[in-house]
N, C-alpha and C positions, 0 to 999 in steps of 0.2 A: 645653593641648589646644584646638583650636578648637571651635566651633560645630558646624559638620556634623559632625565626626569623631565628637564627643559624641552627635552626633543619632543615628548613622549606630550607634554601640554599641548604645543602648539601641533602636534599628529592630530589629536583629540580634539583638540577646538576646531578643525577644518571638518569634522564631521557634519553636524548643522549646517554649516554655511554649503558645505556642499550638496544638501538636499536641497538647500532653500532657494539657491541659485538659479535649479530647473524649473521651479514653481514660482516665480515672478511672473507676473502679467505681464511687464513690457519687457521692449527690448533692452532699456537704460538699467530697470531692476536685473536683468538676467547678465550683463556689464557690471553692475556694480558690486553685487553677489561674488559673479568669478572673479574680481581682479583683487575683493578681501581674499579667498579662498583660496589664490594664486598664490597671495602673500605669505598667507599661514602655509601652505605647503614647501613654497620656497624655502622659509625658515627652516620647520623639519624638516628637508634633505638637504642642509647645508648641517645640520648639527650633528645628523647622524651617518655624514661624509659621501651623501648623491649628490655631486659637486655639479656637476652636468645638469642634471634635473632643479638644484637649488638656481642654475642661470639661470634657466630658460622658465624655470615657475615665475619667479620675479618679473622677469620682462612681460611674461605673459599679463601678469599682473597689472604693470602699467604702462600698457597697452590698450588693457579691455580701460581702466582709467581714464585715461587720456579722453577713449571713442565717448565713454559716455559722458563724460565734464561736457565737452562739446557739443554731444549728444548729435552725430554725424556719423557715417564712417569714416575714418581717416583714409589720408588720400596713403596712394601705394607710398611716396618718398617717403613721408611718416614712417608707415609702416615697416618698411627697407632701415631707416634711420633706428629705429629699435632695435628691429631683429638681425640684421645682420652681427653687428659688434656682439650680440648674446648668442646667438649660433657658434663666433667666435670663439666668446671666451667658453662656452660649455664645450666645445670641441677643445681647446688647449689645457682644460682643468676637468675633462672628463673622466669619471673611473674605469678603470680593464675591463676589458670582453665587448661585448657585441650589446649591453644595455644601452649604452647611449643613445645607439640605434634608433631602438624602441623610444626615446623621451624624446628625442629630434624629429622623428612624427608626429608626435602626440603633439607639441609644438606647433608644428606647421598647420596640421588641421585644426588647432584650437584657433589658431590666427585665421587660418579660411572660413572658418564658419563666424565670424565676427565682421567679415568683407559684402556677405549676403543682404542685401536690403529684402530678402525673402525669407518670412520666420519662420518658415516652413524646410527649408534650407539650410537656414542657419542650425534651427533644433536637431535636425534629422544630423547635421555634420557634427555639435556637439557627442549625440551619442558616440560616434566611432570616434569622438575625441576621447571618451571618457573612458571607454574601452582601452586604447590605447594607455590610460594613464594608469587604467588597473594595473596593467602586466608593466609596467614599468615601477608599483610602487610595490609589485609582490617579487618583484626580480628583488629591489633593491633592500627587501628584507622589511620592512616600516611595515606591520601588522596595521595602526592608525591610521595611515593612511588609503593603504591597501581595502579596507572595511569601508572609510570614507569613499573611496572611490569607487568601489560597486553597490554600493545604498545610492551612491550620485549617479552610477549608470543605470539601476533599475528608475530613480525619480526622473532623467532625462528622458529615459523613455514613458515612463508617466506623463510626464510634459509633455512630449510630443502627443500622446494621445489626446490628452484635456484638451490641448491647447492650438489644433493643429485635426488632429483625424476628427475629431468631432464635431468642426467644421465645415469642415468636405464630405460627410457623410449623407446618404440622400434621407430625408425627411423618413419618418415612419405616420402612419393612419392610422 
């Protein structure tokens, strides 16, 4: 099997997982979800050479892992103990221009909205995580993942509404 073809599977299989991810009822499903979908992303852009985005997907991956085996927040050293050394190496094996940029936030707020013991918080930060991940997976050329990720930003913010505004909405008569 070649290179893209390979790339081009695990593009395409983070499609579902990343609708589904937004659409879990708890917090452990919407953890468990992202850190498959971290995975399968990791892998396409490490195959189709977003060497930066392949770190820091991965870690992301077992991070959100980690939080929900435990089923806790991890404490900040945890958290530090992961991402620092993956900010690292995606910073030392990162590609030219100014994208890395873009995926070293999307990063950082995918980790902040998983620190939230507020799912209200947490969902709403997700979105501008996914957002972020858009334009870093349309910078980086990945059409699969690219597609994954604004079906994953319109269902996050789906979630947010189901899950979240229609909660806090006042009653109707």
């Amino acid at each position: 099997m070649t290179l893209p073809i390979l790339a081009a599977i695990f593009g395409w299989a983070a499609l579902p997982v990343s609708i589904l991810r937004y659409q879990a009822a708890t917090f452990r499903g919407v953890l468990l979800m992202s850190a498959l979908a971290s995975f399968l992303f990791g892998v396409h852009y490490g195959l189709i050479g977003a060497t930066s985005g392949a770190a820091l997907a991965l870690s992301g991956g077992l991070t959100s892992l980690i939080q929900a085996w435990i089923g806790r927040s991890l404490s900040i050293s945890v958290r530090l103990a992961i991402a620092v050394p993956s900010v690292a190496l995606a910073i030392a094996v990162r590609e030219p221009g100014l994208l890395p940029l873009v995926v070293l936030a999307a990063f950082a707020v995918s980790r902040l909205a998983e620190v939230f013991e507020s799912e209200t918080k947490m969902r709403a930060t997700l979105i501008f995580a996914a957002a972020l991940w858009v334009l870093y997976a349309a910078g980086s050329g990945s059409l699969p993942v690219a597609l994954s990720e604004i079906i994953g930003l319109g269902s996050a913010c789906w979630g947010f509404h189901r899950f979240v505004r229609r909660r806090t909405a006042p009653a109707t008569a």
